[in-house]
C-alpha positions as CSV (number, residue, x, y, z in Angstrom):
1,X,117.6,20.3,122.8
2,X,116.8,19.5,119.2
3,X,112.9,19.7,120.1
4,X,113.3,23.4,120.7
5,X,112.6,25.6,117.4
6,X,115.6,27.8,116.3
7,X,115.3,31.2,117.7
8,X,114.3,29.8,120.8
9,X,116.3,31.6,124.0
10,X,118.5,29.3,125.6
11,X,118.0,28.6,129.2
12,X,121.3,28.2,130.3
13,X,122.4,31.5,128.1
14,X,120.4,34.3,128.6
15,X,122.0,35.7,125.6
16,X,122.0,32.8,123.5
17,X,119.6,31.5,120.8
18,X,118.9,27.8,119.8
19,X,119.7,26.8,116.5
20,X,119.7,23.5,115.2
21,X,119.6,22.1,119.1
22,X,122.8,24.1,120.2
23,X,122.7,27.3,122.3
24,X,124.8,30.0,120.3
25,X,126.1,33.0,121.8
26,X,125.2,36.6,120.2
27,X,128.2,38.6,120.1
28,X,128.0,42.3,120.9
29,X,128.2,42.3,116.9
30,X,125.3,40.6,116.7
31,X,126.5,37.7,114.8
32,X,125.8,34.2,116.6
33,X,128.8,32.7,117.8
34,X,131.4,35.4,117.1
35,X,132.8,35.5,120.7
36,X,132.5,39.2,120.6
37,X,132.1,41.0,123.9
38,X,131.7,44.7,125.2
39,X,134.9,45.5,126.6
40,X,134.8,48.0,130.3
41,X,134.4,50.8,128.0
42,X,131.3,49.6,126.6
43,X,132.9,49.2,122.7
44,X,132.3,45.9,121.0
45,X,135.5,44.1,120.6
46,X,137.4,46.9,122.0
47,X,140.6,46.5,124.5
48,X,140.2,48.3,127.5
49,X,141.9,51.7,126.0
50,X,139.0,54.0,125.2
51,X,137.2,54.7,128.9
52,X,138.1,58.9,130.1
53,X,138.8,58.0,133.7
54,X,137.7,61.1,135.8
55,X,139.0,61.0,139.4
56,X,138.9,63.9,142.0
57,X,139.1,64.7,145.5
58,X,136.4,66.7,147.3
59,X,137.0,69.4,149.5
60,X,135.5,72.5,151.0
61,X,137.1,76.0,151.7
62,X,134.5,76.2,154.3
63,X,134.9,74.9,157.7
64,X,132.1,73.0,158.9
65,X,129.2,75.4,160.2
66,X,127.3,72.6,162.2
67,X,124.6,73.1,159.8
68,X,123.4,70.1,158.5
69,X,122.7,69.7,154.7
70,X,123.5,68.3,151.4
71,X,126.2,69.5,149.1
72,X,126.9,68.9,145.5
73,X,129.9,67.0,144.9
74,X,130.3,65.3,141.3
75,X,127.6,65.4,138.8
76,X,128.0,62.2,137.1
77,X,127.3,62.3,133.3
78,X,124.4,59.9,131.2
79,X,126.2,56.9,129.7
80,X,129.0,56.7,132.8
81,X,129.6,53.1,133.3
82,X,131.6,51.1,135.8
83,X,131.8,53.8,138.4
84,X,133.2,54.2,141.6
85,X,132.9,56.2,144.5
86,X,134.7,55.7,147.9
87,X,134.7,58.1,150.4
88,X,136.6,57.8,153.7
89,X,134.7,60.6,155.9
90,X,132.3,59.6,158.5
91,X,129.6,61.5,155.9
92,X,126.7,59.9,154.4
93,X,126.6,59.9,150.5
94,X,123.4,60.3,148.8
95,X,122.3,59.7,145.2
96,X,119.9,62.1,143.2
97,X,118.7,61.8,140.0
98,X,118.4,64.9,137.8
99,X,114.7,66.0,138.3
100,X,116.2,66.0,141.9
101,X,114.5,62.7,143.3
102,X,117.0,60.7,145.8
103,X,117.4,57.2,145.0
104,X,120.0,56.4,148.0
105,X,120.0,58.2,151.2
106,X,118.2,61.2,150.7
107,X,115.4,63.4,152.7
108,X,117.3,62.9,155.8
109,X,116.9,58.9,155.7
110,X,119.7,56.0,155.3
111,X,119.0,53.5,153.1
112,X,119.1,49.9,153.9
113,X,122.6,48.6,152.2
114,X,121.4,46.6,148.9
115,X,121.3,46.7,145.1
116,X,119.4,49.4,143.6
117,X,117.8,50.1,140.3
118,X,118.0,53.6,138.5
119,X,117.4,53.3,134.4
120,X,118.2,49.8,134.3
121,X,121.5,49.9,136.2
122,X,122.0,48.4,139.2
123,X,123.7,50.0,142.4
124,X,124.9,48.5,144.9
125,X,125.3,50.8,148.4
């Protein structure tokens, strides 16, 4: 609207600013309406090439004892974006932060399925 002042946030673009009564995008360059965007890998204006996929199977030498517990599997490293993990065993998978405080299925409780919060990402389980 041209009643709004520029710098205003836009309502219908969270990540737009009003100026001069039109909502402009901020690219990820931080210059209004370059188009720019964060490509998978998290770099500005990038195409998809520069993520380090890691993918691994987990397995154990040791047969199952009947003892109940939690193992380590994968420690997943600060900054690790667009991440997933399947898992095809009839095994709960829980989700610890690293001053050891569970945020998804932990201390012998399921969570409820739903989107959770950790740092300002969101998980869904």
């Amino acid at each position: 609207s041209s009643d709004l002042l520029d710098g205003t946030q836009c309502q219908i673009d969270i990540e737009g600013i009003c100026i001069n009564g039109q909502c402009l995008h901020i690219g990820c360059d931080f210059i209004l309406g370059s188009g720019e965007k964060n490509d998978i890998c998290g770099v500005c204006g990038g195409r998809n090439d520069t993520c380090r996929h890691y993918h691994s199977v987990y397995s154990t030498e040791y047969p199952t004892s009947g003892v109940f517990g939690y193992s380590e599997v994968i420690v997943i490293p600060a900054g690790a974006t667009h991440i997933k993990v399947t898992d095809a065993s009839k095994n709960y998978l829980a989700l610890q932060t690293e001053d050891f405080q569970y945020v998804i299925n932990g201390n012998w409780e399921i969570s409820s399925t739903g989107t959770y919060n950790l740092t300002g990402t969101d998980r869904k389980s």
